[in-house]
N, C-alpha and C positions, 0 to 999 in steps of 0.2 A: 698606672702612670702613663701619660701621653707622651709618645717621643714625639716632639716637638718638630713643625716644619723647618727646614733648612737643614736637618740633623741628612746624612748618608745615609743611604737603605744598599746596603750589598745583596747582588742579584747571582746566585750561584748559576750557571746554563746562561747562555746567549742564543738560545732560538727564539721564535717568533712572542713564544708565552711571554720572554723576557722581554722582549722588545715592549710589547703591549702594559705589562706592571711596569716598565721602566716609565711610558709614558702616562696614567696617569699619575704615580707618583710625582710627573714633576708639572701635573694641574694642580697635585695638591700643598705644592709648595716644597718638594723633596730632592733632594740629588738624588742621583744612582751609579754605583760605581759596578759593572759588569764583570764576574771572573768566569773565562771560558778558557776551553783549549781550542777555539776555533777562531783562527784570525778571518777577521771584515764577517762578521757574524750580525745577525740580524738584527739583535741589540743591542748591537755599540752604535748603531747610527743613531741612536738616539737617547743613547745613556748621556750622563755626564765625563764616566771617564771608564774603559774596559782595561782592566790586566788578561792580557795573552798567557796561561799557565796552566801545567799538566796539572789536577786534580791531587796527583800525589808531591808534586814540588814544595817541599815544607815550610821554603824560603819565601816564596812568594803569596801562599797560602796567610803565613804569619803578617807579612805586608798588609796585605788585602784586609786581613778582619780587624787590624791596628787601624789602617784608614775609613774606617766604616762603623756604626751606630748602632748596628743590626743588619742581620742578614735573615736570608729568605731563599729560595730556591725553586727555577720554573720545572725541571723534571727529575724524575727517578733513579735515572742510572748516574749515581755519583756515589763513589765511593762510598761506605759508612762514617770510615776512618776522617775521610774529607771533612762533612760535617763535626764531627767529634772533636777533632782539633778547631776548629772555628769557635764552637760554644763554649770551649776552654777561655777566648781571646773576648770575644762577644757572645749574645744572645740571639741565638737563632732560632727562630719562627718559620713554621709549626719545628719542635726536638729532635735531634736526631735519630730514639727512638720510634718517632711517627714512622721516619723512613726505612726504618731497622723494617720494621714490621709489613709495610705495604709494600715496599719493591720487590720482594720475596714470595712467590705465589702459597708457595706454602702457610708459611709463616701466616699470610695474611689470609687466608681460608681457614686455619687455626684458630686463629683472632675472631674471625665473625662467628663463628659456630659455637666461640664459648659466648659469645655474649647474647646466645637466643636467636638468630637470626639462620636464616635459609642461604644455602647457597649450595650449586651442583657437588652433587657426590662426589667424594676425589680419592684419592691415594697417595701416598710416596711413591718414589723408584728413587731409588739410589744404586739397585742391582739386577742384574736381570731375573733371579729366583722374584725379587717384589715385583719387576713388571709384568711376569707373567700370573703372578696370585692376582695382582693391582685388575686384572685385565679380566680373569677371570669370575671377580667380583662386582666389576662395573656393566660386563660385557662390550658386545661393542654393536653399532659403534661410540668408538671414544675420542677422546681428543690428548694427547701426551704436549705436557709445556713443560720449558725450560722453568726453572723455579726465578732464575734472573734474567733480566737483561730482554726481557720481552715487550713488546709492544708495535700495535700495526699489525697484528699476525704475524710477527715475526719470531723465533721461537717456538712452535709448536707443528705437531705435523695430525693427521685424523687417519684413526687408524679404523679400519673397515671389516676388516679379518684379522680375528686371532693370529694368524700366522703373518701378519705384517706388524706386528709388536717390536719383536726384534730389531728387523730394519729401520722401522721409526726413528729406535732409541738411537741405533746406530747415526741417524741420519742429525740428532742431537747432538753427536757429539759422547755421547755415554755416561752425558754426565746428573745431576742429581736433576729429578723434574718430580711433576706430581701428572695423576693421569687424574682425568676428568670426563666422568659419564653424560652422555649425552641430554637433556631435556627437550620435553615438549614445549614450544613458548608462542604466541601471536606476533611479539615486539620485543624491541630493545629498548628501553630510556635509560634514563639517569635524572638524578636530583643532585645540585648545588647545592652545600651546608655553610653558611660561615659563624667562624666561630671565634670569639674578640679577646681579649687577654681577661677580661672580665669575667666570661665565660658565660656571656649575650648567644646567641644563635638566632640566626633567620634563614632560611630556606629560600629557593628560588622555584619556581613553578619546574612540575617535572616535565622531561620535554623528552619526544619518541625521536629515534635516532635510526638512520637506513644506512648499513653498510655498503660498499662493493669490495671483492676479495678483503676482507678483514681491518678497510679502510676508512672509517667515518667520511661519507659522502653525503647526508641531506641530515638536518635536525629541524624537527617541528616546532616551535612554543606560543603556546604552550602545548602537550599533546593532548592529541584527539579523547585521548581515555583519561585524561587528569579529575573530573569528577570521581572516578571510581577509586585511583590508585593512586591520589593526591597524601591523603593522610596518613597511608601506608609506607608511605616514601619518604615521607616528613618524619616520621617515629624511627625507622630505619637508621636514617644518617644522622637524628641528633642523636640516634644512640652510640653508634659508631666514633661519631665526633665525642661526645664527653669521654667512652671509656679508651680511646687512644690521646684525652687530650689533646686534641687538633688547635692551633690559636693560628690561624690563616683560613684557606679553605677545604672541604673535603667533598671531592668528585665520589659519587658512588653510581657505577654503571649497575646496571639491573636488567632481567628477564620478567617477562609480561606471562604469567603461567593463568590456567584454568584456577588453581591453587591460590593465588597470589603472585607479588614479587620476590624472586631469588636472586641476589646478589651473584654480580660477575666477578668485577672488578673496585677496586679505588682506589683515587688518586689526591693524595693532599696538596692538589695547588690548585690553580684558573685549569680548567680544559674546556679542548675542543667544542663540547655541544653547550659551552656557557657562552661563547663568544656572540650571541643574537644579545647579548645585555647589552652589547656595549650601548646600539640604539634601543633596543626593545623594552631596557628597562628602566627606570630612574637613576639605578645604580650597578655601574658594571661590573663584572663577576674581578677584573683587575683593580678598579678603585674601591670593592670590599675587600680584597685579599690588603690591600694595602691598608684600610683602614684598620681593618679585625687586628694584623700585625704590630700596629703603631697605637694601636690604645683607644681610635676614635670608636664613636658610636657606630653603628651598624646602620644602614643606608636602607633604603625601602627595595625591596626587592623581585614587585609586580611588576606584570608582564603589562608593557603600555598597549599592545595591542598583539595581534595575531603575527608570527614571526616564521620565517624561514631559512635557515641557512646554509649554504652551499661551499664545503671546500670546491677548491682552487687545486688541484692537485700535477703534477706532472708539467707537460704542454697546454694542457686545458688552463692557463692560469691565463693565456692569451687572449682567454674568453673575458678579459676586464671588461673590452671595447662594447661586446654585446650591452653589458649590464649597464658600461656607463651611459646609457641611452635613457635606462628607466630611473625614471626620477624616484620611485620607490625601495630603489636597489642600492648599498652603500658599498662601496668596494676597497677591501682591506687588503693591501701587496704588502709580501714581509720583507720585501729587500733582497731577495736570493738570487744571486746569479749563475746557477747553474741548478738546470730543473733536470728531475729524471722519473721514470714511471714511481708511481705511489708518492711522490715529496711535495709535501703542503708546501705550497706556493703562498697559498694567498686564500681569501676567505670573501663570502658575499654576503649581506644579510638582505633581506628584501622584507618589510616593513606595510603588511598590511591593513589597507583602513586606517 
């Protein structure tokens, strides 16, 4: 069943991601009503209407999914509980179980490994007798993550020597994580999944991704190595997507191994290294998530031509002036008024040929 233009799309997060599904939602004819706990947030400047509220506020919570048609959600760290009471009120897209399971590192490394798929060696900690087996078994070096609340490198520390295990965990906090053995790899990508209530899927070209400190700073599209690791990546995440049930989108970040592809991460919404759609492709990785959501058909998902794009990060977002020079450069500002080292500002895509 289509929900129908004019109908309310509740947008769980008011960052940038929201910002962007709020607007094409309303090319496609849709309101959006914003619930964040961050007043003058990225996505209210272009929602139709934002509620200001804590995640756990049940009063306003209730409100919110009462005035709204369906809901959806631009990131990870939201309560479980949050969504759970919303899908009691309305139907939320992708379930709250998607997020049960991917915000959770564990959890979501659990997930990929029964369903056939590669991804780095890992362990639990939940005490320090497991960190030190965890450690001994992985060797090192390793990497130790928070099991929540991660993202950006934030969350995990690399640990180099056995005998910096301890401090690591310490430096967590001591609380439950998973350790993670290090790989041999050339690249990083990811592949875009979407996935429709129908249970349609179309992929987006995979596209090779360049960090700095743990930050996504350049994405290629499409990449360089997509001949070889295109259809490998394609099987990957409609597998992922049908056995989690995904009906929005599914980010699945990836390692470029001798081997093949091993799974990092995933994220069931719009991300970062999908943002070259907005120009690069027919159809933007924000106006599939909204269609897959609401019932439409699924949009063509090639890459119009050769693509590049560059966060905006920190003080660096001041770099618009350069870009807006070149006529092949489009330049995305998310609205933030106060910038600081690592915080996406703003976004460039540059549009070759």
């Amino acid at each position: 069943m289509i929900t129908p233009p004019g109908s309310t799309i509740g947008i769980v997060g008011g960052g940038q991601l929201g910002r962007m599904l709020a607007r094409a939602a309303s090319h496609m004819g849709y309101k959006t009503h914003i619930y964040t706990p961050e007043k003058d947030s990225p996505a209210s400047h272009v929602a139709t209407k934002t509620t200001v509220g804590a995640y756990q506020d049940t009063a306003e919570l209730r409100a919110f999914g009462q005035s709204v048609d369906i809901v959806t959600f631009e990131f990870e760290n939201i309560p479980a509980e949050t969504l759970e009471m919303l899908d009691y009120l309305v139907s939320v897209r992708p379930k709250p179980g998607v997020l049960f399971t991917t915000r959770h590192r564990l959890r979501e490394k659990e997930f990929i490994t029964a369903q056939g798929i590669k991804t780095a060696p890992f362990a639990a900690v939940h005490n320090e007798t497991e960190l030190h087996a965890a450690v001994k078994k992985l060797g090192v070096p390793c990497v130790l993550k928070t099991t929540e609340l991660g993202y950006d490198g934030k969350g995990q520390v690399v640990i180099r020597e056995a005998s910096e295990a301890v401090k690591a965990w310490a430096q967590l906090g001591k609380t439950e994580c998973v350790l993670e053995g290090f790989i041999s790899f050339s690249a990083e990508a990811s592949v875009i999944v979407a996935r429709s209530t129908t249970g349609e899927m179309r992929c987006y070209p995979l596209v090779e991704n360049q960090h700095r400190d743990h930050i996504l700073h350049r994405t290629i599209a499409p990449a360089p190595f997509i001949d070889t690791y295109q259809e490998q990546a394609v099987h990957i995440a409609k597998t992922l997507a049908e056995a989690l049930d995904v009906v929005g989108l599914l980010a699945v970040e990836l390692f470029v191994t001798p081997d093949g592809l091993i799974v990092n991460e995933l994220a069931p919404r719009p991300h970062n290294s999908g943002h070259w759609t907005i120009e690069g492709s027919p159809t933007s990785q924000f106006e599939q998530h909204i269609r897959a959501i609401c019932g439409w058909a699924l949009g063509d998902t090639r890459a119009r031509s050769q693509c590049e794009m560059i966060n905006l990060l920190g003080d660096e977002w001041q770099q618009w002036e350069h870009y807006a020079k070149q006529p092949q450069a489009h330049v995305h500002l998310y609205g933030k008024t106060e910038s600081r080292p690592g915080r996406k500002m703003g976004h460039v895509t540059i549009v070759k040929g």
